[in-house]
N, C-alpha and C positions, 0 to 999 in steps of 0.2 A: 708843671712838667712832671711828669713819673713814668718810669721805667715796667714793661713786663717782661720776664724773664720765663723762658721754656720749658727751662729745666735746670737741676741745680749747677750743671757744668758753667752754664752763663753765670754761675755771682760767684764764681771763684776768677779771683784775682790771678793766680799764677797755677797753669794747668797741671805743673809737678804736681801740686797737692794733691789734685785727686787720682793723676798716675799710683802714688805713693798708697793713696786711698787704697786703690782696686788693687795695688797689686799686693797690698798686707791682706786682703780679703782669701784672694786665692792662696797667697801665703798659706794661713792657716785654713783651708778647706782641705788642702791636698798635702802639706808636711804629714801629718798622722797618716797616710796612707803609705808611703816609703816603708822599703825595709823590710826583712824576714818577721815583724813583729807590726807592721804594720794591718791598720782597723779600716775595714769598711765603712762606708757610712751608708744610710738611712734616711729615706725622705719620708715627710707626713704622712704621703700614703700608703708606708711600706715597700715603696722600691728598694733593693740593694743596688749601689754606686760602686763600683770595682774600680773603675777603672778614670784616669786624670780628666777626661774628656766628658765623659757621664758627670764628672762633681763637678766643674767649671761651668758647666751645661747651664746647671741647678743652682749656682751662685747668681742671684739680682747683682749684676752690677753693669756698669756705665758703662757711655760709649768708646771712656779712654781706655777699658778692657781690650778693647777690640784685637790691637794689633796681637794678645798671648791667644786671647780665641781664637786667632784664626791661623797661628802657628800650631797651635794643642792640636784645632783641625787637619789641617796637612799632614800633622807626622798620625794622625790615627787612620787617616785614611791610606798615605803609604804604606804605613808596617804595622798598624793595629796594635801598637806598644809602643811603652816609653813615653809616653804623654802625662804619666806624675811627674817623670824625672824632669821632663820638659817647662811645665808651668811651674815648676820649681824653683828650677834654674832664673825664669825670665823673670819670675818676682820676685826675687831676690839682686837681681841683677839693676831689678828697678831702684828696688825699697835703698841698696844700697850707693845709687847715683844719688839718691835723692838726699841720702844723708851728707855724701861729700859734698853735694852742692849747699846745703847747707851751714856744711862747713867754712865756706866760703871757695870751695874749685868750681871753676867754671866749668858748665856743661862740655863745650868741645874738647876741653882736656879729659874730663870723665869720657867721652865716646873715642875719642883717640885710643886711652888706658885698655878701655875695653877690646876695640879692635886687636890690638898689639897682644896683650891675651887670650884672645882666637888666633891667632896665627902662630905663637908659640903654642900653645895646647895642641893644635893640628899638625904642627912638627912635631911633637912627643910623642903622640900616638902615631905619626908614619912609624918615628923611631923604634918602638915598643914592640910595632905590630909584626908578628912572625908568622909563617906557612908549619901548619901541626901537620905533621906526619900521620900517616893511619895509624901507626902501631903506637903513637904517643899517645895513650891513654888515662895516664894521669894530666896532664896537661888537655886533653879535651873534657876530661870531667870537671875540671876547675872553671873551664868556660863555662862549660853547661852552668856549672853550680851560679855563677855570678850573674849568666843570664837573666836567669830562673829566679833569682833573688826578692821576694816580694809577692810572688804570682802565685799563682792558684797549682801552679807545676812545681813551686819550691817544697817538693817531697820529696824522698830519698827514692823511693818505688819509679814516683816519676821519670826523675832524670836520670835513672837506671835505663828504662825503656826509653828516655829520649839517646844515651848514649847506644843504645843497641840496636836500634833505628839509624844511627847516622853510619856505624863500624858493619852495618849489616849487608852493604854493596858498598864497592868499589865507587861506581857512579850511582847513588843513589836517587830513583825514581817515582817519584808518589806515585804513581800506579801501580808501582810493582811493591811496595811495602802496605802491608793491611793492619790495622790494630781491629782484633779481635777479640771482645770480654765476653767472658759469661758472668751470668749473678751468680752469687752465693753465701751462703751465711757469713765467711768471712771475707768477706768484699766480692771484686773483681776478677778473674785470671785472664790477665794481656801477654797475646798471644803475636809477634811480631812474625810477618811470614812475606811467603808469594800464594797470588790465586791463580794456578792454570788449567787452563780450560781441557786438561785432559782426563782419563779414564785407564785405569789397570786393563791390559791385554784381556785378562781371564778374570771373571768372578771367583774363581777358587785359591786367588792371590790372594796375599795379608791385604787386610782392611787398611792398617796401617801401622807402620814398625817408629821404633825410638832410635836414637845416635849409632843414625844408621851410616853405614860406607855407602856408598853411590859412584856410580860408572857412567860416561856418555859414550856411546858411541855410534859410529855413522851407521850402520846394519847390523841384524841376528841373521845373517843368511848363511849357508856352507859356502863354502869356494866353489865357483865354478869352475869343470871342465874344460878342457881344450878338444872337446870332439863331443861328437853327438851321439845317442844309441837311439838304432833303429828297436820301436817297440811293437815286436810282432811275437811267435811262438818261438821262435827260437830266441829271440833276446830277452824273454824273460829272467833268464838267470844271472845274463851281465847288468838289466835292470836293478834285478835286487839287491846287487852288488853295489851298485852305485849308488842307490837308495841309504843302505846299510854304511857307506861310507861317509854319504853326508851327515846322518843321524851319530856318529862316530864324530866327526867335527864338532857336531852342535854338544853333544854330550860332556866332549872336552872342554868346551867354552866354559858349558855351566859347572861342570866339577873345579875350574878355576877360579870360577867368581865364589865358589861355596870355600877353596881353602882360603881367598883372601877374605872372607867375613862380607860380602858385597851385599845387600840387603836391598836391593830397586836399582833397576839401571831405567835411562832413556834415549830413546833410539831414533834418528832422525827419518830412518825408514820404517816398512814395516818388519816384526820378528816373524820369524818364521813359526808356523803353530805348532812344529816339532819342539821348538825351543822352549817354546814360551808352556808347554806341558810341563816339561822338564824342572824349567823354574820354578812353577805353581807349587810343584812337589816339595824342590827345595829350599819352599818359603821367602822366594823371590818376587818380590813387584817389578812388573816390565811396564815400561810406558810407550808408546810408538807413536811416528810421525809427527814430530816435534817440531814446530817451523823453527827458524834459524836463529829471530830473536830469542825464542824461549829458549834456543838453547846455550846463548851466548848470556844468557840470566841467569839461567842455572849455573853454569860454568863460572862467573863470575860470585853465584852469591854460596858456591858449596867448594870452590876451590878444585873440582873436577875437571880434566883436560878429556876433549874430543880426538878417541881414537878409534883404530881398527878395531874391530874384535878380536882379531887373530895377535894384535901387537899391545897387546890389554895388558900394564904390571901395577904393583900396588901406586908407584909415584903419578899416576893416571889416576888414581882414585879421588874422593873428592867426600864433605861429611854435611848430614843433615842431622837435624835434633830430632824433627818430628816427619814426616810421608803420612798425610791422612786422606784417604780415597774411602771414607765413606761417608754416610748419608748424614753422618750425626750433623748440627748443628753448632756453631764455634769453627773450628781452623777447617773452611770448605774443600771440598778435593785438590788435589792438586798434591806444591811441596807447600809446610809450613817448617820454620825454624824459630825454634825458641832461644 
């Protein structure tokens, strides 16, 4: 009589063993990867390994592997992180069952232990876990920082940009925040913004201004009348009068927006061409016809309130870094803020 055997799992006597086995393997595939000092690895054929799930991939091991592989998988394909910290955790969790039992404790005590440890840990962190305010900015960078811890984003530059990306809306929206680089001898310039889809009233507006004040408001038009002028030969002159008076309105507006430093407004209607002359001269960008999301984006991401024209004071105003409406390449028309 003689025995064949499939594979090595069959001549082992007690399957801890080669639990133990596999899970010291990934042990040490994925420890040296942890951590702000933490090392890549390196396969035969020059692939680079980043990440828990790419090295476990790449480790030959057994079927008793299975159940951390196919945990490492889950959470990579949830959240596409945390999967060193993951096969970490579960081979160590093994390696170290395996040594109590060893010891002489019986497995269901070991699995008990460990439950009762998940469930106090899971209350500590409810307890721990606090709602960060927007303005708390120390405390959101320390997140960032711990986040980021180990990754390819654990750079100071980075998590600078990852904080001014998150404090940059209220509700912040991936379509409406852009990370735009340019190359350059010394690296990158990331440019964190909005893209909208509009255009300056006048080509003889600024191409684009810096830490600039900015205005919304619902129209550039004069007030309307309460009566009408007939325009024939004799009404020409109460015409020009009224003509003369609206141009007198619009005049007042922009000598307002020029002593409060106002450098671009955006207008949910259209400006009137009187007006928007006016500007052009005094180095104003007008935008017109703003639908209502964009203007509740702007509003929200420059601090700018939606009002009259005629009821326009500095606590209505609102601040941008950057307005670039031209053609260069980098921060596209629109608003961007740095």
């Amino acid at each position: 009589m003689f025995n064949l055997y499939k594979n090595e799992m069959q001549q082992v006597r007690k399957p801890t063993n080669l639990w133990y086995k596999e899970a010291k393997k990934i042990d040490m595939a994925v420890s040296t990867l942890l951590g702000p000092y933490g090392m890549y690895k390196m396969t035969e054929s020059g692939e680079i390994l980043s990440n828990g799930k790419d090295v476990v991939d790449s480790i030959e091991l057994g079927p008793m592997a299975e159940p951390i592989l196919d945990a490492v998988s889950k959470q990579y394909e949830e959240f596409g992180d945390g999967t060193v910290s993951l096969a970490l955790i579960l081979s160590r969790l093994i390696s170290k069952a395996y040594e109590l039992s060893k010891g002489g404790m019986p497995m269901p005590t070991i699995l008990s232990g460990y439950k009762k440890a998940m469930e106090i840990a899971a209350e500590v962190v409810k307890e721990e876990t606090r709602k960060i305010e927007r303005g708390d900015i120390k405390a959101l960078e320390e997140v960032i920082k711990h986040s980021v811890a180990g990754s390819v984003a654990d750079d100071e530059p980075i998590r600078s940009v990852i904080r001014d990306a998150i404090l940059f809306l209220k509700e912040p929206k991936e379509k409406d925040i852009a990370i735009l680089t340019e190359g350059g001898e010394e690296g990158a310039e990331v440019i964190i913004g909005l893209k909208l889809d509009y255009n300056r009233v006048r080509d003889d507006m600024p191409e684009k201004v810096y830490d600039a004040k900015i205005a919304i408001v619902d129209k550039i038009a004069p007030k309307k009348t309460n009566f009408d002028i007939k325009i024939d030969i004799t009404g020409r002159k109460a015409y020009r009068a009224l003509s003369e008076m609206e141009r007198n309105q619009l005049r007042e507006f922009v000598n307002k927006l020029v002593e409060m430093d106002v450098k671009a407004i955006f207008s949910k209607e259209e400006i009137d061409p009187r007006a928007a002359e006016m500007m052009a001269k005094k180095g104003i960008m007008g935008f017109e016809k703003i639908n209502e999301g964009d203007m509740k984006t702007i509003s929200e991401s420059t601090g700018a309130s939606k009002v009259n024209m005629l009821g326009i004071s500095e606590k209505d105003l609102g601040f941008i870094g950057i307005i670039d409406d031209s053609k260069e390449e980098g921060c596209v028309g629109g608003v961007c803020r740095t």
